[in-house]
N, C-alpha and C positions, 0 to 999 in steps of 0.2 A: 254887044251881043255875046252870051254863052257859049262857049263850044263845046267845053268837058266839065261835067259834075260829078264830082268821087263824096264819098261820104267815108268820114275818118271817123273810127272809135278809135280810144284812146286812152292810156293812163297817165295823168298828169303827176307834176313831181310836187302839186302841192301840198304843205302841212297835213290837209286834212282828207286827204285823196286816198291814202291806204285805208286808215276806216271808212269810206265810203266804200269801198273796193270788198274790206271783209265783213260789212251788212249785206251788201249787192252779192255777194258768193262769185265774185268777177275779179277777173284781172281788169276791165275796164270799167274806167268811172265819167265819162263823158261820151260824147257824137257828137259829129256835127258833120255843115257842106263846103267842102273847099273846091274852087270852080273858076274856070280860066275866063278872062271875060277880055275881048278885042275892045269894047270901048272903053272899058275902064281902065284896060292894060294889067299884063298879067293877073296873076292869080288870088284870089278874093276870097273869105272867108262866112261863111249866112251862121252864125251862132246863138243858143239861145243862151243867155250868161244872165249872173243875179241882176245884172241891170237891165235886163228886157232882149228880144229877140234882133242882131243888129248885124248889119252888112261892114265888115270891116280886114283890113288890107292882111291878106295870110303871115305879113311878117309879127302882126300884134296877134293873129288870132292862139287860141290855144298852144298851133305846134313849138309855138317859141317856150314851151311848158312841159314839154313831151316826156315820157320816161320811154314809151310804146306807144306805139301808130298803127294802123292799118290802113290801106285804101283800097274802096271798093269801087267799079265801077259796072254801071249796068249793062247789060245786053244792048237796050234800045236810049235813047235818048232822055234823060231827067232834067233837060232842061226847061218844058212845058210844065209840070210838078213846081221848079224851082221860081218859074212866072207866076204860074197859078197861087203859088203863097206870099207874094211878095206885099200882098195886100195886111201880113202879118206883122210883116217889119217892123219894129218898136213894142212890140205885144209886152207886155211884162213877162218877169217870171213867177213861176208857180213856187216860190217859197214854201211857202203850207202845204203845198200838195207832196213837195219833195219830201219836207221833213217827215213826214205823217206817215207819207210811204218809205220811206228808211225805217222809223220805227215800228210801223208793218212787219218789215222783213226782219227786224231784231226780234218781235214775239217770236216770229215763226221759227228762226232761226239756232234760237234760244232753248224757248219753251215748248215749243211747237203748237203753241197758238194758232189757228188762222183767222183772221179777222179778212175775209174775201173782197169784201167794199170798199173800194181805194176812195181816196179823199182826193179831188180836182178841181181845178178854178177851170173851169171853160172858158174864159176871156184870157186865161194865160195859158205859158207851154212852160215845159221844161225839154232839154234835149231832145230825148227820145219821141217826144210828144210834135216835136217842131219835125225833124224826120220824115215823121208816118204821117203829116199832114202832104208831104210832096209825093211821097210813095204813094197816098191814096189818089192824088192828083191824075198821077200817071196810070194808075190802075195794076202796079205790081204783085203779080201771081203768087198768092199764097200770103199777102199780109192780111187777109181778115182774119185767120189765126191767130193775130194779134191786137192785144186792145190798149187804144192808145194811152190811155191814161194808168195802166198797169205796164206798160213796158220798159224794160230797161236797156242803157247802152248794150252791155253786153250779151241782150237776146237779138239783138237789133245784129250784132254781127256775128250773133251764129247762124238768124234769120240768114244772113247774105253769104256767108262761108258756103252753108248746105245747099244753096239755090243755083239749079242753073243758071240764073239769068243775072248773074252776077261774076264777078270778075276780079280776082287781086293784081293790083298793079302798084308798082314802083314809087315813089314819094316823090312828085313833080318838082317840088318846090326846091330849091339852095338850101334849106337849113332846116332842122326842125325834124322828126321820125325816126322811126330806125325801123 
C-alpha cells in the first residue's frame, strides 16, 4: 500500500538532455512519480520512459541520472490518482508525439512559427502526459489550464511551485537529487 507520492522534475545528465532542455526553454527535461510503498518496501519509481510506462525500484529509476531534482508533494493524498492509472502500466511511449512536439517548439522557438496542434498517440503517454493523467484522477485545482498532450516537464513544475496545494520536500531516497 502507498503512503507518500512526490512527483520529481528533473534534469537528467544524459547525452542528449541539454538539447532537450534548450528546445523545452527549461532547465527540466523529464517528470515522473516516486512513492513509498509498505508492500513492496521502500521507495518505488511509476515512469513513462522510451520503453513504455513502468513501475520500477527508485534505485534504477531516473534519479540514479540526476543532474537536478525536485520533489513535490501534494496537500491531499495522490495516492487514489496513482491507483486510478495503474490500469496504464506498460502503455507505450509517445515517440512521435515527443519528437513532433520538440520540433514544434524549435519552429516556435526559432522562427517564431506557431503550428498550435500538437501531434499525440492517445494510446501512449509521454512524461508529462503520464502525470496529468493521476492529477486529473484526483481532481487537482487548476490543472485544466493545462492540456495534456501539450504539456511539458517544466510547466508541470511551475504548475506545482506557484500552487498552493503543493509542497517542496527534501529527496527521501539515499542517492540520487540534489
Amino acid at each position: 500500500m502507498s503512503e507518500r507520492v512526490l512527483i520529481v522534475p528533473i534534469a537528467t545528465n544524459d547525452w542528449w538532455a541539454p538539447v532537450v532542455r534548450w528546445f523545452l526553454c527549461s532547465k527540466y527535461n523529464h517528470i515522473f512519480v516516486l512513492f513509498e510503498d509498505s508492500t513492496l518496501g521502500g521507495w518505488w519509481a511509476r515512469e513513462a520512459l522510451f520503453n513504455g510506462v513502468q513501475i520500477i525500484s527508485s534505485e534504477r529509476s531516473s534519479l540514479s541520472r540526476v543532474k537536478h531534482a525536485e520533489f513535490y508533494e501534494y496537500k491531499d493524498s495522490l495516492v487514489p490518482g496513482l491507483q486510478e492509472s495503474r490500469k496504464s502500466v506498460g502503455v507505450g511511449y509517445d515517440r512521435c508525439g515527443l519528437v513532433i512536439n520538440i520540433f514544434r517548439m524549435f519552429l516556435y522557438k526559432v522562427f517564431k512559427i506557431k503550428w498550435l496542434r500538437p501531434v499525440h498517440d492517445p494510446e501512449k503517454h509521454t512524461c508529462p502526459e503520464d502525470i496529468m493523467q493521476i492529477f486529473e484522477a484526483v481532481f487537482v485545482p487548476g490543472i485544466d489550464d493545462l492540456r495534456p498532450s501539450m504539456v511539458m516537464p517544466g510547466e508541470l513544475r511551475d504548475f506545482m511551485l506557484f500552487s498552493e496545494d503543493f509542497h517542496t520536500v527534501e529527496n527521501p531516497t539515499t542517492f540520487g537529487g540534489s
